[in-house]
C-alpha positions as CSV (number, residue, x, y, z in Angstrom):
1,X,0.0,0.0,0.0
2,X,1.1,3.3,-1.1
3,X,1.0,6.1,2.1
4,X,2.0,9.6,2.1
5,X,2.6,10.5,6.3
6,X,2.8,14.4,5.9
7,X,4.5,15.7,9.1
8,X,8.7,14.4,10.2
9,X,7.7,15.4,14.4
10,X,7.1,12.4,16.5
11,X,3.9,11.2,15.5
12,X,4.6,11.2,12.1
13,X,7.9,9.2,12.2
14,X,6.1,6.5,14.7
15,X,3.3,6.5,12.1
16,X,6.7,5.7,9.1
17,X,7.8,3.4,11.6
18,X,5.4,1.1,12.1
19,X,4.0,1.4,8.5
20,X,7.6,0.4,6.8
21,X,8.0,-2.1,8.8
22,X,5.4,-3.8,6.9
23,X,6.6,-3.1,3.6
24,X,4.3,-0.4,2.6
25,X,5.7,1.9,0.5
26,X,6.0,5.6,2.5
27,X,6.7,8.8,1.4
28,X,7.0,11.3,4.4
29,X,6.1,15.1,3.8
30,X,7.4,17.7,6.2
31,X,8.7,21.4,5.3
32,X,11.8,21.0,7.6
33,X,14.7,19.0,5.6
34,X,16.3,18.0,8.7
35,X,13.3,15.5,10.0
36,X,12.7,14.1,6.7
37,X,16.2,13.3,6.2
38,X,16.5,12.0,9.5
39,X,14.0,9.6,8.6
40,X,15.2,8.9,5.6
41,X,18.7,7.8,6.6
42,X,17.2,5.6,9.5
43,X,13.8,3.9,7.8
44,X,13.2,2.4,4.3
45,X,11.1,5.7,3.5
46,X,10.9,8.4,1.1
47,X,10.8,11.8,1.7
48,X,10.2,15.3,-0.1
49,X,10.6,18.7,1.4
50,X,7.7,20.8,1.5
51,X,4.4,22.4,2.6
52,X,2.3,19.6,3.1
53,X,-1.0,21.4,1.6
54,X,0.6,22.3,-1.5
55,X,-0.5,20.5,-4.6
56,X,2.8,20.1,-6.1
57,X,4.1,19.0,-3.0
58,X,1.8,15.9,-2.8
59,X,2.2,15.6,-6.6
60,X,6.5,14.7,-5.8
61,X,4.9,12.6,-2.9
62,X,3.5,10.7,-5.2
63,X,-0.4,11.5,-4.7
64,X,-2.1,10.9,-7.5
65,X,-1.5,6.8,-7.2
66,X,-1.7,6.9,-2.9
67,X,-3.9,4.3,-1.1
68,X,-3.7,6.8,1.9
69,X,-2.7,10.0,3.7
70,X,-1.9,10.9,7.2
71,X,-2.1,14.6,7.5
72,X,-0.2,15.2,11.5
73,X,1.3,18.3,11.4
74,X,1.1,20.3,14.0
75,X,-1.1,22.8,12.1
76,X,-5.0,22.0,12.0
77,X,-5.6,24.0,8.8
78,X,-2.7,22.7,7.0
79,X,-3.8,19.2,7.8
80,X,-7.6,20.0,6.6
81,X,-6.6,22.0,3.5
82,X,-3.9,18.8,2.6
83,X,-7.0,16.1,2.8
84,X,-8.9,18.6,0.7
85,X,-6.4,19.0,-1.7
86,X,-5.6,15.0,-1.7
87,X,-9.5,14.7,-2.3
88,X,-10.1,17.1,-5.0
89,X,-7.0,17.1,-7.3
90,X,-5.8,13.8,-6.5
91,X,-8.6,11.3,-5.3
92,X,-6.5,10.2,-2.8
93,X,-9.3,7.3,-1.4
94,X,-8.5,7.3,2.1
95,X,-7.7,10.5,4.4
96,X,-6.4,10.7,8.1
97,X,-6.1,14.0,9.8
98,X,-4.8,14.9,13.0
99,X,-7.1,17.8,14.8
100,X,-6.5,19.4,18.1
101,X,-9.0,22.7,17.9
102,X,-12.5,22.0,19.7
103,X,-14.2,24.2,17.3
104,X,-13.1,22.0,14.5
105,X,-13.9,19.1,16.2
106,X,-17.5,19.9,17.3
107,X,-18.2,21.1,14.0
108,X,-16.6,18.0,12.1
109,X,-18.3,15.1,14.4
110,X,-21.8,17.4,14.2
111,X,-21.5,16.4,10.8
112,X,-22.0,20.5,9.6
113,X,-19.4,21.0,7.3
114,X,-17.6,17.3,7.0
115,X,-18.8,14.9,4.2
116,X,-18.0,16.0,0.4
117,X,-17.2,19.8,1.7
118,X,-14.3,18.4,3.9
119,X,-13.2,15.2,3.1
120,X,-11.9,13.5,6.1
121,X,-12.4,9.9,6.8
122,X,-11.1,9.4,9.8
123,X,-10.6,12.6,12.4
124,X,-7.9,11.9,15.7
125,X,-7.7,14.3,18.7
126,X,-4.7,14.0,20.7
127,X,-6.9,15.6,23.3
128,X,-9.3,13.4,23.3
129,X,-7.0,10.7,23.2
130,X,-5.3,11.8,26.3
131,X,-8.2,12.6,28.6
132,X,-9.3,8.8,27.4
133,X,-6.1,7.6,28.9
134,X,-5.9,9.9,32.0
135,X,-9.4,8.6,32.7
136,X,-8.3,4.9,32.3
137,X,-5.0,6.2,34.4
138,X,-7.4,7.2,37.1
139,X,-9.7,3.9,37.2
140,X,-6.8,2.2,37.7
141,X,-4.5,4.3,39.7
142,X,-2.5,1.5,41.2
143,X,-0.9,0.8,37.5
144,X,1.5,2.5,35.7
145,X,0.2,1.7,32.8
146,X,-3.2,0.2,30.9
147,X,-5.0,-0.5,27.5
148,X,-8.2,-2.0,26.6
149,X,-8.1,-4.8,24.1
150,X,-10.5,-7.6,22.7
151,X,-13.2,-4.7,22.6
152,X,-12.9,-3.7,26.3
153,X,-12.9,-7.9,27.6
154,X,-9.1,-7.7,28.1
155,X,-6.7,-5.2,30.1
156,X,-3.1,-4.5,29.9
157,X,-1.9,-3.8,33.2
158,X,1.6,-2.3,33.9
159,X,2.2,-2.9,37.9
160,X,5.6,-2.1,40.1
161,X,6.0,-5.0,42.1
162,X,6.6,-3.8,45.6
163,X,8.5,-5.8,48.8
164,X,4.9,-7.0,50.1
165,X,4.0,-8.4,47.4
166,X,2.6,-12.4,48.3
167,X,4.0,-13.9,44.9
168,X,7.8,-12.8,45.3
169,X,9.9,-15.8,44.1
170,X,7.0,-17.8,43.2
171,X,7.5,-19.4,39.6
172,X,4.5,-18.2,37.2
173,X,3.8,-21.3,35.9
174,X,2.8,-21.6,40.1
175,X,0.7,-18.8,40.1
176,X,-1.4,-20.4,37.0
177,X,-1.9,-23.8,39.7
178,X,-2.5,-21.4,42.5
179,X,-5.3,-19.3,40.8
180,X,-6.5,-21.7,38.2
181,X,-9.2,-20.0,37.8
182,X,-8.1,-16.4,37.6
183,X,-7.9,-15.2,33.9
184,X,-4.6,-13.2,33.7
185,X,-1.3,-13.8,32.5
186,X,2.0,-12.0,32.3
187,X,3.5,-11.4,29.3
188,X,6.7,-8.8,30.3
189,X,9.0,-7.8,33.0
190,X,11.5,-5.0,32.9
191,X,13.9,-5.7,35.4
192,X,17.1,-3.4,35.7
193,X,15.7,-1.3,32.5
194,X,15.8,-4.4,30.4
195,X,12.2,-5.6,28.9
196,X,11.9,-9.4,28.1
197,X,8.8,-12.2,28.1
198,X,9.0,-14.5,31.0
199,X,9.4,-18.0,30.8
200,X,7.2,-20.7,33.0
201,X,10.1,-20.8,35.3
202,X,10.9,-17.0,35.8
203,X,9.7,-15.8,39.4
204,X,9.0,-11.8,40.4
205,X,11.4,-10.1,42.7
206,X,10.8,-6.3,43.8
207,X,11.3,-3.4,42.0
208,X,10.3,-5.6,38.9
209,X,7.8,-3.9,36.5
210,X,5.5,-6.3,34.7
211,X,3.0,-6.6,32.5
212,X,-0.3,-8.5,32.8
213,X,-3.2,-9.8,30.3
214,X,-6.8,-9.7,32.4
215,X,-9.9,-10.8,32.0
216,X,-11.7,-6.9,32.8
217,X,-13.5,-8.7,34.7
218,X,-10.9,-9.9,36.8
219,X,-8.7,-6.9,36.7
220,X,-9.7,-6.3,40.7
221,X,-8.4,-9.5,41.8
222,X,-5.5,-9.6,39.6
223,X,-4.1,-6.5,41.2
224,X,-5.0,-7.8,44.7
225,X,-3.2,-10.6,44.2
226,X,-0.2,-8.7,42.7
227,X,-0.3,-6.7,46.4
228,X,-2.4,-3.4,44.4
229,X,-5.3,-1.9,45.7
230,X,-7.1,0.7,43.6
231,X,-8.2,3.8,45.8
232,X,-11.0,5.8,44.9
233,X,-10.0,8.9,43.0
234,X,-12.7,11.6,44.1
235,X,-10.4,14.5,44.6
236,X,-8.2,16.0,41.6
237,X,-5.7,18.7,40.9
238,X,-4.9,19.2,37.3
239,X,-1.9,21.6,36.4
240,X,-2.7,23.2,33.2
241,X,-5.4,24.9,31.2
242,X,-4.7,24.3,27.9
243,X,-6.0,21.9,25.0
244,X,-5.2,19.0,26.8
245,X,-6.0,20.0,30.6
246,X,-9.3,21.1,29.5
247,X,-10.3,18.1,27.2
248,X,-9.6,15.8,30.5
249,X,-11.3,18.3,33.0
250,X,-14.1,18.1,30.5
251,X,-14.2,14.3,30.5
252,X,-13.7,14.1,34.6
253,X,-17.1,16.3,34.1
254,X,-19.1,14.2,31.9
255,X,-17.8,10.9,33.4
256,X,-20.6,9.0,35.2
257,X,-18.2,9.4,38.5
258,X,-18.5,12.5,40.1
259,X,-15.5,13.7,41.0
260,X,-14.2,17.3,42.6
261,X,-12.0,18.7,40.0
262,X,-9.6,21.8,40.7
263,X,-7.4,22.7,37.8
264,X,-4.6,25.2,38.2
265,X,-3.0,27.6,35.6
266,X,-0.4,29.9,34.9
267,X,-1.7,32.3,32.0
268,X,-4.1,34.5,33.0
269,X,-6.1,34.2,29.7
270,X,-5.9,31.0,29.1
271,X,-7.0,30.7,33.0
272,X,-10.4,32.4,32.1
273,X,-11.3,30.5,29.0
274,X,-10.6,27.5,30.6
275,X,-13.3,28.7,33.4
276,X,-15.6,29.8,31.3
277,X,-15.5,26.5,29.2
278,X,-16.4,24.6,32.5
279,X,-19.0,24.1,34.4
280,X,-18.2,21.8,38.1
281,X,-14.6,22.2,37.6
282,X,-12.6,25.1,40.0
283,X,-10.1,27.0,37.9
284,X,-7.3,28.2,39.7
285,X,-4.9,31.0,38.6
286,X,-1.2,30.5,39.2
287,X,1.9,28.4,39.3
288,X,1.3,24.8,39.8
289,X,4.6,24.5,40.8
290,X,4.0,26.8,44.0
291,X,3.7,25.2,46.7
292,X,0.8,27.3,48.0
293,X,-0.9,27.3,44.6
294,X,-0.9,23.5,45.5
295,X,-2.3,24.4,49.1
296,X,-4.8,26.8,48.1
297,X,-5.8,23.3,46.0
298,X,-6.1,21.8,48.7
299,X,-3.6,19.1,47.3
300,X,-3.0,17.6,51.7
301,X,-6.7,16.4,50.3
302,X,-6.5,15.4,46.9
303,X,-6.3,11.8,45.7
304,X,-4.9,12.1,42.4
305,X,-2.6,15.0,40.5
306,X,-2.5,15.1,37.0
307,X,0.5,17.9,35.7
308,X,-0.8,18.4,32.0
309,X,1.2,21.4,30.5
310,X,3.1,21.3,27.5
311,X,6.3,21.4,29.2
312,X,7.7,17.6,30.4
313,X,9.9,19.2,33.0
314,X,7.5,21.5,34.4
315,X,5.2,18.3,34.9
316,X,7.6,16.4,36.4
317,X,8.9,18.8,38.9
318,X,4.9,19.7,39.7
319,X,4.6,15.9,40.4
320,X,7.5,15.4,42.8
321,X,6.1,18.5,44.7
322,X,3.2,16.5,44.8
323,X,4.7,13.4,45.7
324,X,7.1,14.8,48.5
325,X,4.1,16.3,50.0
326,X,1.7,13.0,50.7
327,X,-0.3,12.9,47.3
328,X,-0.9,9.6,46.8
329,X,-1.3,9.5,43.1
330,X,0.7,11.7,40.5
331,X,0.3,11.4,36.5
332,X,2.8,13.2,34.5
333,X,2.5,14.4,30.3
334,X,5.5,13.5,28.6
335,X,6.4,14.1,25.6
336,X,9.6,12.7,25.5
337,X,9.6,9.1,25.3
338,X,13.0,8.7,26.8
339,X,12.0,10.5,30.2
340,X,9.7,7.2,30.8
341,X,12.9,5.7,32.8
342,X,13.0,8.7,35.3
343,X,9.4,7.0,36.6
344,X,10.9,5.4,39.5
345,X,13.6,7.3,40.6
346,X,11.2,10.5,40.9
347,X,8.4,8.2,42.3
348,X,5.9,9.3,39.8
349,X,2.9,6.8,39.4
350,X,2.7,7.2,35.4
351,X,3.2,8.8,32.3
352,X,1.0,10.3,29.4
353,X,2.8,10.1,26.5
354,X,0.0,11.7,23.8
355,X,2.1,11.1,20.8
356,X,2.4,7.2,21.7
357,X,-1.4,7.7,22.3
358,X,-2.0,9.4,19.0
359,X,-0.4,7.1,17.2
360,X,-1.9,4.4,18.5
361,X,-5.5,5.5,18.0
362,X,-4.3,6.2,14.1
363,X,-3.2,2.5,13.5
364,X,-6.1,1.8,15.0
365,X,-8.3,3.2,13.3
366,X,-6.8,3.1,9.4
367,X,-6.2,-1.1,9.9
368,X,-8.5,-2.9,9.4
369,X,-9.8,-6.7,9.1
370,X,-6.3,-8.5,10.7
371,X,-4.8,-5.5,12.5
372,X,-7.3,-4.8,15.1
373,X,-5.1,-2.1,17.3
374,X,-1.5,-1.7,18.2
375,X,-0.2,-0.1,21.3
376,X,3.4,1.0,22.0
377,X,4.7,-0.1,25.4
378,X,7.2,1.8,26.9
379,X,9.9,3.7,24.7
380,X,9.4,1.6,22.2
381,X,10.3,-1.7,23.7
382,X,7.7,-3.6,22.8
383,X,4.1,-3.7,21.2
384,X,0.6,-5.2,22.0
385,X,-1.0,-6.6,18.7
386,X,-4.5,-7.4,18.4
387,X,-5.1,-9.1,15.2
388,X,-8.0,-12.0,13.9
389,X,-6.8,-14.8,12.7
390,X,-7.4,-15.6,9.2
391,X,-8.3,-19.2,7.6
392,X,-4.8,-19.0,5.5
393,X,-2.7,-17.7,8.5
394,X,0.0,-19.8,9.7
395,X,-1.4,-20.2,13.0
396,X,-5.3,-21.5,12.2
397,X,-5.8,-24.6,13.4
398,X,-2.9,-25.1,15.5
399,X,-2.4,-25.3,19.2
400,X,-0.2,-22.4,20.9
401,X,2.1,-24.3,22.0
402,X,3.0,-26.0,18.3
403,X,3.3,-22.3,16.9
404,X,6.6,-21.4,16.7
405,X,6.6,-17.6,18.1
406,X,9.4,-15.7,18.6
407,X,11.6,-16.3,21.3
408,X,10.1,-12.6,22.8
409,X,6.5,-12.6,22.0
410,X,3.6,-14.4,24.4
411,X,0.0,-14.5,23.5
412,X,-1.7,-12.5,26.2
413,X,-5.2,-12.9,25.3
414,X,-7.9,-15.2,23.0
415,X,-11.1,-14.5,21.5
416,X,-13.4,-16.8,20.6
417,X,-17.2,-16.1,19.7
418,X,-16.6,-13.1,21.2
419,X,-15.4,-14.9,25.0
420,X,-12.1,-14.2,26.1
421,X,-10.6,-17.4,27.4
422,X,-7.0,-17.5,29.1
423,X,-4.5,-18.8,26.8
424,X,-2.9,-22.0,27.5
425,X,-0.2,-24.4,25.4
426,X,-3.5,-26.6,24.7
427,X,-5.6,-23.6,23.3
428,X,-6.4,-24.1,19.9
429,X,-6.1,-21.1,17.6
430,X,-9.0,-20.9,15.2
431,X,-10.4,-18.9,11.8
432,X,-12.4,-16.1,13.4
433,X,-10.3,-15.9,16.8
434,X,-8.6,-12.7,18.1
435,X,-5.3,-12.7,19.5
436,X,-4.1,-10.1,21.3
437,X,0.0,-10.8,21.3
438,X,2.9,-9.1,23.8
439,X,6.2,-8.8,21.2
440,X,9.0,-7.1,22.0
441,X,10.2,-4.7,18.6
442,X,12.6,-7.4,17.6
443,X,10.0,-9.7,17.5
444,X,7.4,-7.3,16.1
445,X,7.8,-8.4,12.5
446,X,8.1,-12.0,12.9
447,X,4.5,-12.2,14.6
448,X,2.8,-10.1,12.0
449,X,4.2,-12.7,9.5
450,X,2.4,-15.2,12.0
451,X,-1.0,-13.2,11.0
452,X,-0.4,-12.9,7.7
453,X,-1.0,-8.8,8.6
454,X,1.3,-7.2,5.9
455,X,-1.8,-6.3,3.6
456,X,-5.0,-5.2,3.9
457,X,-5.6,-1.7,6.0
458,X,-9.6,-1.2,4.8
């Protein structure tokens, strides 16, 4: 398939990361030379150096025989005006634009002006995408880290395993006798910043991070057992005002949950929109990193603190305040990918990372029939794949334990009829089934070739 990614940043090059890797053909478009050659020189990708809107641009990109294009700048109008321009001059068939401006998005999901006058198929909101996440963040506070899959019957759980935990230097393939009846399984631990699948025989120590597959319904127990408990999260402080603080104060205010909200902010300005855009919430003006900004907050109170400006060091510091100072959950944006090791050593509970996030939600949502959904874990160590198997894949009919996967990939999760069942060496893998698979990015392309997932995206 033939996809023009227009935009080098972050989203865009995770976008020509994953997409290359499975031999599509990808032409990235950004106006700064630097990006695109930096892609260039580390992916099998072309790139051209341009504005992404203009028609003679997307004419060296190659438009006028694309599949698809992925408009993620980090300019709403250029990404609307490029799908128009890919729809009317070039008939591009499928169009994927990144939008962060509530007025567009109202508009375009009110169906006013969308349709034949602005061709978008499929509309992302890294806002959007980030309040989701903060709100799954804050149903499960005891996790670093969590994902739906299998259509919301499966969780990903990231848990610290702490000192009291009851399974220390217990073998998993115990913990499968001793709850035989619990649906979860773990599928990664990062011990000493190295991420790797467990074997049968591999045991737990503390200060492991691991990863589990649960049922959703047995997410509760599987944390209890894992020595988590979730605590209600009634009481928030969110540090920011902008796009993104507002979109998940917006959410905490339409969530069935009522929760007390008090959101602080530095700019004026931005202050009173933000009030005047809300309608439970308490908007605050001032530093979030003052310590009696944080008091008049009442953070001694608060359950949960969620710093959401667009600066990663600001939130970090803002959640160590918060830390140092009792609160018993802090949630930090980042950005930066690479800051995701500094989670321990500052004590922070999680990290946002809206470009992982964003790109994410855009596999998601542009593959379709095998590739269900793909989520990042961690910098880029490894990858959740949720795929159905297909009559003519290499893995119908067999039994897991006959497939030959990758030395770093375990299947977390099966489907079948649309009943997640725990996956065991016996389970037989079947036309129709959904897998949801852990791989490390080593392994990444060798399960895909497993699935059979190389082709069709709609």
């Amino acid at each position: 398939m033939k996809v023009i990614i227009c935009g080098a940043g972050q989203v865009g090059g995770q976008l020509a990361r994953h997409l290359a890797k499975e031999d599509n053909d990808v032409t990235v478009v950004d106006q700064d030379d630097v990006l695109v050659r930096r892609l260039i020189d580390r992916l099998d990708v072309q790139g051209v150096t341009g504005f992404a809107s203009h028609p003679d641009v997307l004419e060296r990109a190659g438009a006028r025989d694309a599949e698809m294009l992925i408009a993620a700048t980090q300019s709403d109008e250029v990404n609307m005006v490029t799908c128009q321009v890919a729809h009317s001059i070039f008939s591009v068939p499928r169009k994927v634009a990144r939008l962060r401006s509530k007025s567009y998005l109202d508009a375009i999901y009110a169906d006013l002006y969308r349709r034949d006058h602005l061709p978008i198929d499929v509309v992302i909101s890294p806002e959007q995408e980030v309040a989701e996440a903060a709100l799954r963040r804050l149903a499960a506070p005891a996790a670093f880290d969590t994902e739906s899959f299998l259509g919301g019957a499966a969780q990903l759980l990231g848990l610290a395993i702490e000192p009291d935990c009851a399974v220390l230097n217990t073998p998993l393939r115990q913990l499968t006798e001793l709850f035989s009846t619990l649906r979860a399984v773990v599928v990664g631990i990062r011990r000493d910043e190295t991420l790797f699948a467990p074997e049968p025989a591999d045991q737990l120590y503390a200060g492991d991070e691991i990863y589990v597959f649960a049922a959703t319904e047995d997410v509760e127990r599987t944390m209890e057992i894992f020595g988590k408990r979730n605590r209600k999260s009634e009481r928030i402080i969110i540090i920011g005002g902008g796009n993104v603080g507002l979109a998940v104060a917006r959410a905490l205010e339409e969530a069935p949950i009522k929760r007390r909200v008090k959101l602080i902010e530095l700019d004026r300005n931005v202050a009173e929109a933000t009030a005047d855009a809300l309608n439970r919430t308490v908007v605050l003006h001032g530093d979030g990193l003052d310590l009696s900004m944080l008091e008049e907050a009442n953070l001694s109170k608060a359950d949960a603190l969620l710093a959401l400006t667009d600066d990663d060091k600001t939130n970090l510091l803002t959640c160590v305040r918060a830390k140092t100072e009792g609160c018993p959950l802090a949630i930090s944006l980042t950005n930066d990918p690479t800051l995701a090791t500094l989670k321990r050593p500052l004590n922070i509970d999680a990290f946002i990372n809206p470009r992982a996030t964003t790109v994410s939600s855009i596999l998601r949502h542009i593959r379709h029939g095998r590739i269900q959904a793909v989520y990042s874990v961690g910098d880029a160590e490894a990858e959740v794949i949720e795929a159905m198997v297909l009559g003519t894949s290499p893995i119908a009919g067999r039994q897991i334990r006959d497939i030959e996967w990758p030395e770093g990939a375990l299947v977390g999760a099966v489907q079948k009829r649309g009943k997640m069942v725990l996956p065991r060496g016996n389970t037989l893998i079947e036309e129709g089934d959904t897998v949801a698979v852990f791989a490390l990015s080593k392994d990444v392309a060798e399960v895909e070739r497993l699935f059979q997932v190389s082709l069709d995206y709609f």
